[in-house]
C-alpha positions, -999 to +999 in steps of 0.1 A: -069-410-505-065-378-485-035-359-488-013-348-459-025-312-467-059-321-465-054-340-435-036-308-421-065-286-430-090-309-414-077-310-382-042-301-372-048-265-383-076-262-356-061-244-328-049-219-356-082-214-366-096-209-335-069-182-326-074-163-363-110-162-351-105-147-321-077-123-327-101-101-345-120-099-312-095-095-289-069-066-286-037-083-301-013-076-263-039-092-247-047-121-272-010-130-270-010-131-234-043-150-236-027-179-261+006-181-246-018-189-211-040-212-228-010-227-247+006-238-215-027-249-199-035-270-226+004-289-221-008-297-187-038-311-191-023-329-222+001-348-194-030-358-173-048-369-204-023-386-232-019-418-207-056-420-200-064-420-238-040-452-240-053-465-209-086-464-228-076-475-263-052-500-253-066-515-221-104-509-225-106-498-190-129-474-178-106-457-147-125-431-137-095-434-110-077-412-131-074-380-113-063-400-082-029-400-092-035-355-107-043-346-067-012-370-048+010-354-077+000-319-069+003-328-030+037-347-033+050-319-053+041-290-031+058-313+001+089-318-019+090-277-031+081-273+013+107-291+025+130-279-005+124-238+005+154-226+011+161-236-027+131-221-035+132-190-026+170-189-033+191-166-056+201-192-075+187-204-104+200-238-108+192-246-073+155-230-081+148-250-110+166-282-092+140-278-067+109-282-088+128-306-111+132-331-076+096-321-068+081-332-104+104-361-102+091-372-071+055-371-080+060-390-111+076-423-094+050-421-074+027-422-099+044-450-117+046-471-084+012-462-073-005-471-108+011-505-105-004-512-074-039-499-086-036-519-120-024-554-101-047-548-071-083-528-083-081-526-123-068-565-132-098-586-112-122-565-137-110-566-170-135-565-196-166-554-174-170-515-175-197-515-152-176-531-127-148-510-138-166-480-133-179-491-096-142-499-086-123-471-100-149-446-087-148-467-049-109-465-053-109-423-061-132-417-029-104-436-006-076-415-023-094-385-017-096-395+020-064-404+021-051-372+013-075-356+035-061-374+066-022-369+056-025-332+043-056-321+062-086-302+043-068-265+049-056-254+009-018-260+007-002-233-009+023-237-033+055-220-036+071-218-069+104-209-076+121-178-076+133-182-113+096-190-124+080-162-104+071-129-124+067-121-161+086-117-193+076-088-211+077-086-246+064-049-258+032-047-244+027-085-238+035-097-203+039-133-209+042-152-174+073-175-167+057-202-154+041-206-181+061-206-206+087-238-185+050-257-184+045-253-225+081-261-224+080-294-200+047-309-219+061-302-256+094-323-244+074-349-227+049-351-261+078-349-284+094-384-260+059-403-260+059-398-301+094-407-304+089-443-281+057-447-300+066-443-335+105-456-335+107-485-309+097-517-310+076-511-278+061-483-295+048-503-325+034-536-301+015-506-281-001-489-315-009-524-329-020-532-296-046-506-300-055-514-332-061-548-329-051-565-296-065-599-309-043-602-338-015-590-318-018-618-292-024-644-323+011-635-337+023-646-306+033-615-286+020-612-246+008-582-253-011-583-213+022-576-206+027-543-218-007-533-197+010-530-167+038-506-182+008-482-201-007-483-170+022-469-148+033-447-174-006-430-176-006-426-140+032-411-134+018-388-164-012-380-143+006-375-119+035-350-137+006-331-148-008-329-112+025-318-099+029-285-124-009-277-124+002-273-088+027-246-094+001-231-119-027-226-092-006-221-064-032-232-042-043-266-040-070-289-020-080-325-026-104-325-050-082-309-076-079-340-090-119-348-096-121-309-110-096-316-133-111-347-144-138-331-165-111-313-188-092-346-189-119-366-201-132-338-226-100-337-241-099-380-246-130-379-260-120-349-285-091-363-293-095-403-297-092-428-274-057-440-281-042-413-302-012-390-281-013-369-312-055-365-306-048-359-271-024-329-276-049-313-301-076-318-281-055-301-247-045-275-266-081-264-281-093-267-247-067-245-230-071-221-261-107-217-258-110-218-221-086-189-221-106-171-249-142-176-240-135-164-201-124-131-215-150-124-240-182-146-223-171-150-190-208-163-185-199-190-211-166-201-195-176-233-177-200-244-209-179-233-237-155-268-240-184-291-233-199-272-266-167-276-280-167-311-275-205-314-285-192-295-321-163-315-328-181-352-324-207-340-345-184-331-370-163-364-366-178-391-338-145-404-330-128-379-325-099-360-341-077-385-343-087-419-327-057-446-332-082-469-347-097-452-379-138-452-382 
């Protein structure tokens, strides 16, 4: 049996390895600056992709609808911060962080009420037939996309974030942006409340067992269908969270944020384990890390470097990092 050392070694001391790597390469002001960046990239993409890994492990559906729910967070987030400017832009702090508070709060019902209607109306009729699944989902993306081209228009929104957020903290030589630092913040809370339902509620045990093993779940007696329709609106207010403060972190928007994103969401699933939040935060965080490390030293390399990241690690384990169902 494997020791938790070992285990540790294997693969939760990744990220650390790929930042000792680098720090002999990059001067150490800016190599702080770059892992404090990709640190808090990696949280937000981790919020898009943690409820599409239990979408995938517990559901078995293919909902390449995903990022859907990433581009009408961004949008509904960047209205609400709009019509909130005068709290924006404000002296006060409280009022500042109230305002993107209300504006992350708002996108994330909506992602919760929207994913209910998408999983009752477009996902349920095609249970257990991906191709279908795959048609549907994709059909269902398009119309959102069009949908948020006719209410916001094509022009890119800006987004305004707030006043408190703006500008940098400098530490020495290291400017570390503020921004940044309330997005690690936000996603380590948020990861820290998904382990704590999953691991010490009752809830949380039916959903890991779901994943395990649905059918002996359902032989024991438990409607475990039932629990789809909360996994499902909890992955899409996630998505939709995630949209919201990637919003604040471009600053400008348009509506195919959500299918960009997409590509980092579904690397990091696939890195991690379909079904594992831990494998998900891993996987976000080697992403942001070596995004943020291969655009300064290849900047050629940039787009490639996590598919060949992705490409290394399921060679080395074909599952993933940590899948929820063990190989």
């Amino acid at each position: 049996m494997k020791t938790t050392l070992a285990r540790l070694g294997g693969v939760y001391l990744l990220p650390v390895a790929i930042g000792i790597f680098t720090l002999f390469l990059i001067p150490t002001s800016t190599w702080l600056t770059l892992t404090i960046a990709g640190l808090a990239m990696g949280m937000m993409i981790f919020l898009m992709a943690s409820g599409l890994s239990l979408i995938f492990g517990l559901m078995d559906v293919l909902n390449f609808g995903h990022s859907a729910f990433v581009s009408f967070g961004a949008f509904i987030a960047a209205s609400v911060l709009a019509a909130l400017s005068s709290w924006v832009s404000g002296g006060s702090a409280a009022l500042n962080i109230a305002a993107l508070l209300l504006a992350v709060a708002a996108a994330t019902t909506f992602g919760a009420a929207a994913g209910w209607f998408f999983e009752r109306v477009v996902v349920k009729p095609v249970y257990k037939d991906h191709l279908r699944q795959i048609l549907v989902t994709m059909g269902a993306l398009i119309v959102a996309e069009q949908l948020i081209l006719a209410i916001w228009g094509g022009v890119p929104i800006a987004v305004p974030r707030p006043a408190v957020l703006e500008g940098s903290i400098l530490i020495g030589n290291v400017a570390i942006e503020t921004y940044r630092v309330f997005a690690f913040l936000l996603g380590l809370a948020v990861y820290v409340a998904m382990y704590l339902v999953l691991r010490r509620t009752r809830i949380g045990l039916l959903i890991r067992a779901g994943v395990e093993n649905r059918e002996m779940v359902e032989a024991l007696g438990f409607r475990i269908d039932r629990l789809f329709i909360g996994v499902f609106m909890a992955g899409s207010a996630l998505a939709a969270m995630g949209g919201a403060m990637w919003a604040g972190y471009q600053a400008l928007i348009t509506p195919t944020l959500g299918a960009e994103m997409m590509i980092l969401v579904f690397i990091v699933v696939i890195i991690g384990g379909l079904g594992s939040i831990e494998g998900s935060l891993l996987g976000a965080i080697m992403v942001g890390l070596t995004a943020n490390y291969v655009a300064f030293l290849m900047p050629k390399m940039a787009l490639a470097s996590n598919m060949i990241l992705m490409m290394a690690i399921l060679l080395w384990r074909p599952y993933g990092l940590k899948p929820a169902v063990q190989k």
